[in-house]
C-alpha positions as CSV (number, residue, x, y, z in Angstrom):
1,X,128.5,-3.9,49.7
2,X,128.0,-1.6,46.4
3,X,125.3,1.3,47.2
4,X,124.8,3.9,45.3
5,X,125.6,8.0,46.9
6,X,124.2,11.2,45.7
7,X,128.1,13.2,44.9
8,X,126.0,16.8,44.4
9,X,122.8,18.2,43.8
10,X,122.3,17.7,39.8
11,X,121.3,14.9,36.9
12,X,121.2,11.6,36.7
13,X,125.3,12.1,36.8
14,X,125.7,12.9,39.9
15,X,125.0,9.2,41.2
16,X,128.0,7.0,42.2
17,X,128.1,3.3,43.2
18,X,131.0,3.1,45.7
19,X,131.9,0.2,47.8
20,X,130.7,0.8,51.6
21,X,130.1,-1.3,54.9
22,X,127.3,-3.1,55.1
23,X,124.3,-2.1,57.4
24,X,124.0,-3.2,61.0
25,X,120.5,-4.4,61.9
26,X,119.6,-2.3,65.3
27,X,116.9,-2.3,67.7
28,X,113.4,-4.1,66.5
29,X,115.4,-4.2,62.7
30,X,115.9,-7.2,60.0
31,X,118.4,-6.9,57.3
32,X,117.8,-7.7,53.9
33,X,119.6,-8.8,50.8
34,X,118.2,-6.7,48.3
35,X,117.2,-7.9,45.0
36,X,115.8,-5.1,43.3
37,X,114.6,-1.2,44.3
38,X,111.9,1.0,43.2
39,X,112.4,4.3,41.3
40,X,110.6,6.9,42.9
41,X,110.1,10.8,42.1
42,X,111.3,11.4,46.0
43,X,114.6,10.0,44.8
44,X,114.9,12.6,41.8
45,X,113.8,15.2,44.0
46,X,116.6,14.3,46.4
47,X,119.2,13.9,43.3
48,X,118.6,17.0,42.3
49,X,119.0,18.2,46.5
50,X,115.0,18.9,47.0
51,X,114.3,16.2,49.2
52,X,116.9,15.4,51.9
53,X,116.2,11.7,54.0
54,X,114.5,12.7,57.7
55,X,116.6,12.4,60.3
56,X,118.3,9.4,61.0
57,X,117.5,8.1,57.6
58,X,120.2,6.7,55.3
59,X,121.7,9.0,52.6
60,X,121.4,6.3,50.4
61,X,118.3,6.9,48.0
62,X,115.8,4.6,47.3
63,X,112.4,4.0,49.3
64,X,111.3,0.2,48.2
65,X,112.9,-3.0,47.6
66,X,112.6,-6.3,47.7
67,X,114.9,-9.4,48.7
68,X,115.5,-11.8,51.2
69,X,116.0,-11.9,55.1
70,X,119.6,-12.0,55.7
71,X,119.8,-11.5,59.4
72,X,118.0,-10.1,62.7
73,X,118.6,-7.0,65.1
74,X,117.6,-7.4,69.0
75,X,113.7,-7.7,69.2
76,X,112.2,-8.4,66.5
77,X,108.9,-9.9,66.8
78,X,107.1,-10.4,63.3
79,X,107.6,-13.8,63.3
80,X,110.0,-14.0,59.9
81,X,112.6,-16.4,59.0
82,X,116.4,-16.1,57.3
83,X,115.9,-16.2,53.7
84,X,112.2,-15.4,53.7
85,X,111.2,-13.3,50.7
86,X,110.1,-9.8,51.1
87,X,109.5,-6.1,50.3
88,X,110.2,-3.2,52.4
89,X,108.8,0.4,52.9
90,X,112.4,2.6,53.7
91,X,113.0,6.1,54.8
92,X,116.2,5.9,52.6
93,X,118.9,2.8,51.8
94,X,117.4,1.4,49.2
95,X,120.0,1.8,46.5
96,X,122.1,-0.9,47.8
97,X,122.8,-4.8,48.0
98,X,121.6,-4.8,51.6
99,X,119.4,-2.8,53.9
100,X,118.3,-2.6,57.6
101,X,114.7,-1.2,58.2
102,X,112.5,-1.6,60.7
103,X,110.4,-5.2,60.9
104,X,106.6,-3.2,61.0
105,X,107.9,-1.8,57.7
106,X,108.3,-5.1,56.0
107,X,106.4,-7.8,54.2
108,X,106.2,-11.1,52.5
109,X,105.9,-11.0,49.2
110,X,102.4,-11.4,47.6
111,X,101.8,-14.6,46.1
112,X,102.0,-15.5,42.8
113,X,105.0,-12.4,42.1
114,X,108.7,-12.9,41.6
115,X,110.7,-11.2,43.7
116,X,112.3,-8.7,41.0
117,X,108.4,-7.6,40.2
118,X,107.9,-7.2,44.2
119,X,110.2,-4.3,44.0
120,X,107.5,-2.3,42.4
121,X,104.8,-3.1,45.1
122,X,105.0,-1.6,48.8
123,X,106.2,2.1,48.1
124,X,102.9,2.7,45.5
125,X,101.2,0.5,47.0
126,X,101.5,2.2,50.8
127,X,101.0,5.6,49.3
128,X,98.2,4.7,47.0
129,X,95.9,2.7,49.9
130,X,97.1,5.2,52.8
131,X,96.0,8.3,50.8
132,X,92.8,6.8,48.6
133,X,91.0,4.7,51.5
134,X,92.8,5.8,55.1
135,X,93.0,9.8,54.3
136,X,90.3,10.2,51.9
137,X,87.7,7.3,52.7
138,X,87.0,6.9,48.9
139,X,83.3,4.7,48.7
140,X,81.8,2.7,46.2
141,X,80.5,4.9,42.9
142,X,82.4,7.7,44.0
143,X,84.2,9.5,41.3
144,X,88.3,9.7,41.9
145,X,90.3,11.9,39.7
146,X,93.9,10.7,39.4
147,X,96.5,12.8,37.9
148,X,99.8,10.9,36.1
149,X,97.9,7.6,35.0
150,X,101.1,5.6,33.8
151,X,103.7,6.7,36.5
152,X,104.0,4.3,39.2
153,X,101.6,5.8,41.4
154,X,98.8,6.5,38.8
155,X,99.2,2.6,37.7
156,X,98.6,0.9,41.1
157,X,95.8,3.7,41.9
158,X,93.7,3.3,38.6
159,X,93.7,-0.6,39.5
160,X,93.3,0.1,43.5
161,X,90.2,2.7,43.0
162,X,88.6,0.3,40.2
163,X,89.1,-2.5,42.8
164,X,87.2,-0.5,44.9
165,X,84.3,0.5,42.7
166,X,84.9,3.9,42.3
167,X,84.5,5.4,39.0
168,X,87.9,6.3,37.9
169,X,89.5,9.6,35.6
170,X,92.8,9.7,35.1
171,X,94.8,12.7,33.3
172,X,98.0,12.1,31.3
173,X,100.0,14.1,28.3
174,X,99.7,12.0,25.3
175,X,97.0,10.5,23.3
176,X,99.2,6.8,23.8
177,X,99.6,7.1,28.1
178,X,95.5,8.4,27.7
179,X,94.9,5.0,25.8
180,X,97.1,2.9,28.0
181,X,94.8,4.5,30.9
182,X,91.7,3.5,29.8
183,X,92.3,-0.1,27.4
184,X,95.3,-1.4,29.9
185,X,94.5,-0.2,33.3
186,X,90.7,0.3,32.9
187,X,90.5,3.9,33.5
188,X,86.2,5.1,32.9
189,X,87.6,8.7,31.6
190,X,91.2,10.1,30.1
191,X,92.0,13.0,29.7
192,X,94.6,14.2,27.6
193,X,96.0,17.2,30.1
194,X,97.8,18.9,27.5
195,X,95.3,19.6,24.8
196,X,92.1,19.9,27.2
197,X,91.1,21.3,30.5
198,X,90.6,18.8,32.5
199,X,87.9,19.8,35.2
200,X,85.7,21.0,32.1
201,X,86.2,17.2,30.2
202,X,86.0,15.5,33.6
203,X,82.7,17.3,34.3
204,X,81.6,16.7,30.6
205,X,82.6,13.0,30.8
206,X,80.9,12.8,34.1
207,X,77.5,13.7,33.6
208,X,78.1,17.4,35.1
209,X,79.8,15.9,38.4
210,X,83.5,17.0,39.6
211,X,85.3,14.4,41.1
212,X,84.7,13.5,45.1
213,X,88.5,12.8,45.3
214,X,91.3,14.1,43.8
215,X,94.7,12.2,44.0
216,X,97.7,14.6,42.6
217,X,101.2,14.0,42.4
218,X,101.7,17.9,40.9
219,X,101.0,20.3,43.5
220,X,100.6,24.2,43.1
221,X,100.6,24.3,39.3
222,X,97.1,22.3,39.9
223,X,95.8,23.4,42.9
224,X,93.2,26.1,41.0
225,X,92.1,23.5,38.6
226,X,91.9,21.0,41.2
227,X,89.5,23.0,43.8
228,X,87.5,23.8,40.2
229,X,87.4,20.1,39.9
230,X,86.2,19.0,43.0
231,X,82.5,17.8,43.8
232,X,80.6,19.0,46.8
233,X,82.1,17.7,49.7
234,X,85.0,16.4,47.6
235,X,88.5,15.7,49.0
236,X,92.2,16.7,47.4
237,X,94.9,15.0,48.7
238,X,98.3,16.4,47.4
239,X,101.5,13.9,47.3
240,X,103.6,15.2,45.2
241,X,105.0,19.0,44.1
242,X,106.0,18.5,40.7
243,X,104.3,21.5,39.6
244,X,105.8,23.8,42.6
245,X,105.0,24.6,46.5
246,X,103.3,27.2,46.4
247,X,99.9,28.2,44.7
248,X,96.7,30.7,45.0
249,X,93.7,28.7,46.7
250,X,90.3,30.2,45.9
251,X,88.9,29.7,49.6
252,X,85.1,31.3,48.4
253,X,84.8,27.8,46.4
254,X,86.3,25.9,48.5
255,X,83.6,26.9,51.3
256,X,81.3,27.1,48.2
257,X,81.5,23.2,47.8
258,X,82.2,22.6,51.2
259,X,85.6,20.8,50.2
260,X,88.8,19.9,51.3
261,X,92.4,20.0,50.8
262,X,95.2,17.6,52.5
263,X,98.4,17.3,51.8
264,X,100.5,14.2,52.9
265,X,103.8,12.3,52.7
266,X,104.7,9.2,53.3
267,X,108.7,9.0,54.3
268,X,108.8,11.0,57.0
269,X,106.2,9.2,59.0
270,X,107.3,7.3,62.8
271,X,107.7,3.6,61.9
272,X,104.5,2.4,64.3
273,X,102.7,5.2,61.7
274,X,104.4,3.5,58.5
275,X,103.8,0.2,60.0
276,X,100.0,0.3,60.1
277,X,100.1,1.3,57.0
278,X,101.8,-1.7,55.9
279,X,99.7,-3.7,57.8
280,X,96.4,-2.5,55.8
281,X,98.4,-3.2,52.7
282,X,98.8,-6.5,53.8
283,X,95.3,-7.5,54.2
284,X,93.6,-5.0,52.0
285,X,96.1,-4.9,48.5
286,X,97.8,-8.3,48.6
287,X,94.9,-10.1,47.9
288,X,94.3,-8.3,45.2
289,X,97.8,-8.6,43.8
290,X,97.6,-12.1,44.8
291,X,94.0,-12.9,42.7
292,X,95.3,-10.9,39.8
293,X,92.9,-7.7,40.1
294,X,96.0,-5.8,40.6
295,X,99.0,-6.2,38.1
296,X,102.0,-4.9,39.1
297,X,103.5,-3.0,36.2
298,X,107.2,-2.9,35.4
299,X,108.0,-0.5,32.6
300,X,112.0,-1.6,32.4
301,X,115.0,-2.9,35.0
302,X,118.4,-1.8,35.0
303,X,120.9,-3.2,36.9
304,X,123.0,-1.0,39.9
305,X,125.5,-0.1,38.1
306,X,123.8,1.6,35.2
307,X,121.7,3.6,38.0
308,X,122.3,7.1,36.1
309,X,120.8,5.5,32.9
310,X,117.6,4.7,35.1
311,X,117.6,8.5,36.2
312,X,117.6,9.3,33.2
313,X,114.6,7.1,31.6
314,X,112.7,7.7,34.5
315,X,113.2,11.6,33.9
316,X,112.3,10.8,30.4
317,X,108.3,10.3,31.4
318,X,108.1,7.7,28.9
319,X,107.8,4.4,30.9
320,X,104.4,2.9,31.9
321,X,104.8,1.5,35.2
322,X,107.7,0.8,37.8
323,X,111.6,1.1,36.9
324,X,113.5,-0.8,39.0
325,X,117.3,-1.3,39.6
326,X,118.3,-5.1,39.9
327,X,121.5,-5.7,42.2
């Protein structure tokens, strides 16, 4: 099969499709002719030799995809057929025209969503409902802050925490992707991050009120604005550390607003972890998807072999949505 290998830490340059064996399905596993993958910022991070795959995991990058059931490992029990059409939450692989993951990780696809659009669902989608509802029990007419509004993330969690009934700010860094957040993916309050300070416009636009949670893909460069943001009793869940690791946490207001700070990641989870997840996703998301509350986004598809050009656009920061690679 053709996958796609990481030669050295570095650009969009560095990635090589090569001609390898195809995966094995083992133990409790189902493997899957891919049809497209999901661009993530784990990948980047692990171009440019941030982000190594756990243990165990495949070198290949790539943490989504969707596809069809080509073939079954000893015990599998989800009750799934050959040729069935799926997506799959990965550890790693994804980058390639088949994969072997483990059954709890893996879905049918929603109805009413071709199978090349599917690629763009269950990594957001698993990150987005595992951090907003399972990690930080966002309610009804609470106020979430999420920062990145047209990335892949900030897309499905707009939708999700609207779907929800929260009331939703969003950040971005142009007067367009503030638009987009508010007329297309129905946003209550953007913020323009790069001409205003957003805790002072988010409390101004908010009736004096921080936000209760705080969703942010960016890490330390945040983290002081972020506890300045926060409600009483609000929650920050970090996902991402765009902006940097490490950053200067004012503990006086945090104990001042009686507020927290969590910081989670999705990929290195145990599959029964990653599988429960999935399982929420099923019942909680796909209905949604399905009914048309949530709209998958896809900002542009590449196919494997141009996978450098799809770095490269995704480093860009100008697509709205999900870029996928098509095999």
């Amino acid at each position: 099969m053709k996958a796609v290998y990481i030669t050295e830490p570095g650009g969009p340059e560095v990635l090589e499709v090569r001609d390898v064996d195809a995966p094995v399905p083992g133990q409790g596993e189902v493997l899957i002719d891919v049809v497209a993958a999901g661009l993530n910022r784990a990948d980047v991070q692990q171009r440019r030799g941030f982000y190594p795959p756990p243990p165990g995991a495949s070198e290949i990058p790539g943490l989504e995809v969707s596809g069809r059931i080509a073939g079954f490992g000893p015990g599998v029990s989800k009750p799934f057929s050959i040729g069935d059409k799926v997506v799959a939450l990965l550890a790693g692989g994804g980058y390639a025209q088949q994969v072997a993951v483990p059954a709890e990780q893996v879905l049918r696809v929603p109805d009413g969503v071709d199978l090349v659009t599917a690629a763009s669902l269950p990594e957001v989608a698993a990150t987005v409902y595992s951090n907003l509802v399972m990690t930080a029990q966002l309610q009804p007419g609470e106020t979430v802050l999420i920062h990145g509004a047209t990335g892949g993330i900030g897309t499905m969690a707009i939708q999700l925490a609207k779907a929800l009934g929260a009331r939703v700010a969003a950040t971005a860094g142009s007067e367009e992707k503030v638009s987009t957040a508010k007329a297309f993916l129905g946003a209550d309050i953007a913020i323009n991050y790069a001409e205003e300070d957003f805790p002072e416009s988010l409390r101004r636009q908010n009736g004096g009120r921080g936000a209760d949670v705080i969703l942010d893909v960016v890490g330390a460069k945040y983290l002081p604005q972020n506890v300045d943001a926060l409600a009483e009793y609000g929650r920050l869940v970090v996902i991402g550390l765009q902006g940097g690791t490490k950053g200067e946490l004012d503990l006086g207001l945090l104990l001042k607003k009686r507020a927290a700070v969590v910081a989670t990641a999705l990929r290195p989870r145990p599959v029964a972890e990653k599988g429960a997840i999935m399982t929420a996703v099923r019942d909680a998301v796909w209905p949604l998807v399905a009914d048309g509350t949530i709209r998958p986004l896809v900002a542009k598809t590449f196919p494997l072999d141009q996978v450098s050009a799809a770095h490269r656009y995704f480093d860009s920061g100008d697509h709205v949505g999900k870029v996928l690679l098509v095999m």
